[in-house]
C-alpha positions as CSV (number, residue, x, y, z in Angstrom):
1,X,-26.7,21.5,-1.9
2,X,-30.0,20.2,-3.6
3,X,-32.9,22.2,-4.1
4,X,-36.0,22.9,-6.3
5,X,-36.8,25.1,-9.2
6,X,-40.0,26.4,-9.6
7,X,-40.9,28.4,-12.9
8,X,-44.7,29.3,-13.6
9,X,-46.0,26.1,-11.6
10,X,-43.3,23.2,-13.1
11,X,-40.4,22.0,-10.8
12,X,-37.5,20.9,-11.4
13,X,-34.5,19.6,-9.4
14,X,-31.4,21.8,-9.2
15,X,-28.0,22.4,-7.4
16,X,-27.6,25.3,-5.2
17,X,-25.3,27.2,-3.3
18,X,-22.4,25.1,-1.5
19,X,-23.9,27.6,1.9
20,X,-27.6,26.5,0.8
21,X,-30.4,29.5,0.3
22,X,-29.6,32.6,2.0
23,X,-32.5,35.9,2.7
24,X,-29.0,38.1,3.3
25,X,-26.7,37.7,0.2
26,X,-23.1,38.3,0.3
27,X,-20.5,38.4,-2.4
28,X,-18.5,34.9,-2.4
29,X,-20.8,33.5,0.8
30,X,-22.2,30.3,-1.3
31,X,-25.1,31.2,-1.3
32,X,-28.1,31.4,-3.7
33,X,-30.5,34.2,-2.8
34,X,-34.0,33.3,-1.6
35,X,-35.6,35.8,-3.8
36,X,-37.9,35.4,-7.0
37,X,-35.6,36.2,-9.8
38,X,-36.4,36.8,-13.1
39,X,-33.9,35.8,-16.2
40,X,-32.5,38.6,-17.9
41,X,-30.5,37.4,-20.8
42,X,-29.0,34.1,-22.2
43,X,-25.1,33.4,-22.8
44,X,-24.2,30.4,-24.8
45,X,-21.6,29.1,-26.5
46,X,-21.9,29.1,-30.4
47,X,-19.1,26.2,-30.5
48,X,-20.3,23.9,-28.1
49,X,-24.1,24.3,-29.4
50,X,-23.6,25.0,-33.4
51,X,-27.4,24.3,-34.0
52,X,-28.0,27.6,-31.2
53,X,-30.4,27.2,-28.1
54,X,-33.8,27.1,-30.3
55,X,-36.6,29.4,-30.0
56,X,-36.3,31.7,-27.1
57,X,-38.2,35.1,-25.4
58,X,-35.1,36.8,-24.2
59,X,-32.2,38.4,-25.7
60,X,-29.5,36.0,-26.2
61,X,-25.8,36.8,-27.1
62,X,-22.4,34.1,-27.9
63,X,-20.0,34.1,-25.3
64,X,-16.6,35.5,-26.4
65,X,-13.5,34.5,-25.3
66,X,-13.0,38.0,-24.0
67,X,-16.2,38.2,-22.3
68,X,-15.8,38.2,-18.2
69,X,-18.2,38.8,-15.1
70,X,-16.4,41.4,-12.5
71,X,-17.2,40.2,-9.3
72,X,-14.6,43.0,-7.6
73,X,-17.6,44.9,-5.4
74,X,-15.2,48.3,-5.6
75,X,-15.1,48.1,-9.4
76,X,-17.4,50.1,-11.0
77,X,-18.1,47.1,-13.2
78,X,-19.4,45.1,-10.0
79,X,-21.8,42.3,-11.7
80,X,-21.9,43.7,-14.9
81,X,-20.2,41.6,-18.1
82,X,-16.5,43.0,-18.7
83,X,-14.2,42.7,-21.6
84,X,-11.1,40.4,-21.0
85,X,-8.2,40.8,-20.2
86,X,-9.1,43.0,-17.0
87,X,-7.7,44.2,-14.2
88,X,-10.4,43.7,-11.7
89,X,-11.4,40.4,-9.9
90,X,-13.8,38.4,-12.9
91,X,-15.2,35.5,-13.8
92,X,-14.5,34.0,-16.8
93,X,-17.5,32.9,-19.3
94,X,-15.9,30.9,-21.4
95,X,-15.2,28.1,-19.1
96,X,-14.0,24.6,-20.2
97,X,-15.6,22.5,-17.9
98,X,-18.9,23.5,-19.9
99,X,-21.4,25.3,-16.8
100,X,-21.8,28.5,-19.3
101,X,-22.6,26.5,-22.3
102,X,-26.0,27.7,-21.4
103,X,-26.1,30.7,-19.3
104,X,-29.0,32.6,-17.8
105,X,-28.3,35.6,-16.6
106,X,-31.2,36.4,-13.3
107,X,-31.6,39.7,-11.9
108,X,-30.1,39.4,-8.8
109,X,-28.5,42.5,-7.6
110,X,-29.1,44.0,-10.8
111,X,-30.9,47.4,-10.9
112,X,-30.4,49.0,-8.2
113,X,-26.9,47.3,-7.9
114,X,-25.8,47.2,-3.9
115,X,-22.0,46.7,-3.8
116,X,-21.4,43.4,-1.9
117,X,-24.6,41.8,-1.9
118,X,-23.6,39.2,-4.7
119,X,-22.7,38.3,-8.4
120,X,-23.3,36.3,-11.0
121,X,-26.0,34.7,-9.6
122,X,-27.1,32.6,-13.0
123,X,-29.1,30.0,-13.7
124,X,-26.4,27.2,-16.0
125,X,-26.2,23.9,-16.5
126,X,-25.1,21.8,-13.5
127,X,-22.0,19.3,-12.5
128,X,-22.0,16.1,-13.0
129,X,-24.2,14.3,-9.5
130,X,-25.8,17.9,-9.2
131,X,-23.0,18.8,-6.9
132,X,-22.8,22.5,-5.4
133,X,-22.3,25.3,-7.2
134,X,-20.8,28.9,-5.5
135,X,-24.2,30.4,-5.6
136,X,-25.9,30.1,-8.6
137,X,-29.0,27.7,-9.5
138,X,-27.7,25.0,-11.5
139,X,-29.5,22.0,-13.8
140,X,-29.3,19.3,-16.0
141,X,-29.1,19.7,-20.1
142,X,-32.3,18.1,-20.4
143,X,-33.7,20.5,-17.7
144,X,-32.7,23.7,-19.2
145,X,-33.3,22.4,-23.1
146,X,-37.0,22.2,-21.7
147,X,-36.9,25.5,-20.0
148,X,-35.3,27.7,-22.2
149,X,-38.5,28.3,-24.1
150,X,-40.6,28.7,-21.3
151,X,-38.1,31.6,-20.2
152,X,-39.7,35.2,-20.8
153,X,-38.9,38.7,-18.8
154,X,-42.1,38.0,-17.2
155,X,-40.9,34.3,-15.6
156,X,-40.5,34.6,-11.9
157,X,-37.5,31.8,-10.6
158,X,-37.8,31.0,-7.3
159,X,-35.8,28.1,-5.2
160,X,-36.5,25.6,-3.0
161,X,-34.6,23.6,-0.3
């Protein structure tokens, strides 16, 4: 599914949820929330981009090849980064088909965490043909190389489709 991004006034194409927008979020439904999210944090990975992500407002942090997302909605850890190996249902963040070299982390489900109600809802960088992605908002390079800086805990995400 296709959509719009809008940040502060600019939009931008994106992929969305394989289920489309939903107001009721459920862990592994498909869908990305319809909810005005704001980034968090930013993953990347230091080996893919060696020159870093350039100036940016938000905390930002390497991903590790032991660093995970639980997305087990019984664990205590329930969307909250984990330490790999674990024993509870994760994702993991150092992927080889390159989605996390760039990885926003929005605050979906965050604070107050409800168990359930969805995961790892991030804003990454998109397939190839801006196919679907299990929830998440998803862009081009380009697209997120020109948002990055734009990016502050006061930016408020919100999709269209």
């Amino acid at each position: 599914m296709q959509g719009l991004l809008s940040i502060g006034g600019l939009v931008f194409p994106c992929a969305l949820g394989r289920s489309g927008v939903s107001s009721v979020k459920r862990e592994g439904d498909g869908a990305t929330p319809r909810s005005a999210m704001r980034p968090l944090s930013i993953y990347f990975r230091r080996d893919r981009r060696p020159g870093g992500i350039g100036p940016v407002r938000l905390p930002t942090r390497p991903i590790r090849p032991d660093l995970g997302w639980c997305d087990a909605a019984r664990n205590a850890n329930y969307n909250r980064p984990v330490k790999l190996p674990c024993d509870a249902s994760h994702e993991k963040m150092k992927r080889d088909d390159g989605l996390y070299d760039v990885c926003v982390v929005l605050d979906w489900n965050i604070t107050p965490r409800k168990r359930g109600a969805g995961s790892a809802i991030f804003l990454h960088l998109a397939r190839p043909g801006m196919k679907p992605t299990e929830g998440c908002i998803a862009v081009t390079p380009r697209t997120m190389t020109r948002l990055l800086p734009a990016l502050s805990s006061r930016t408020r995400i919100r999709v269209l489709s």
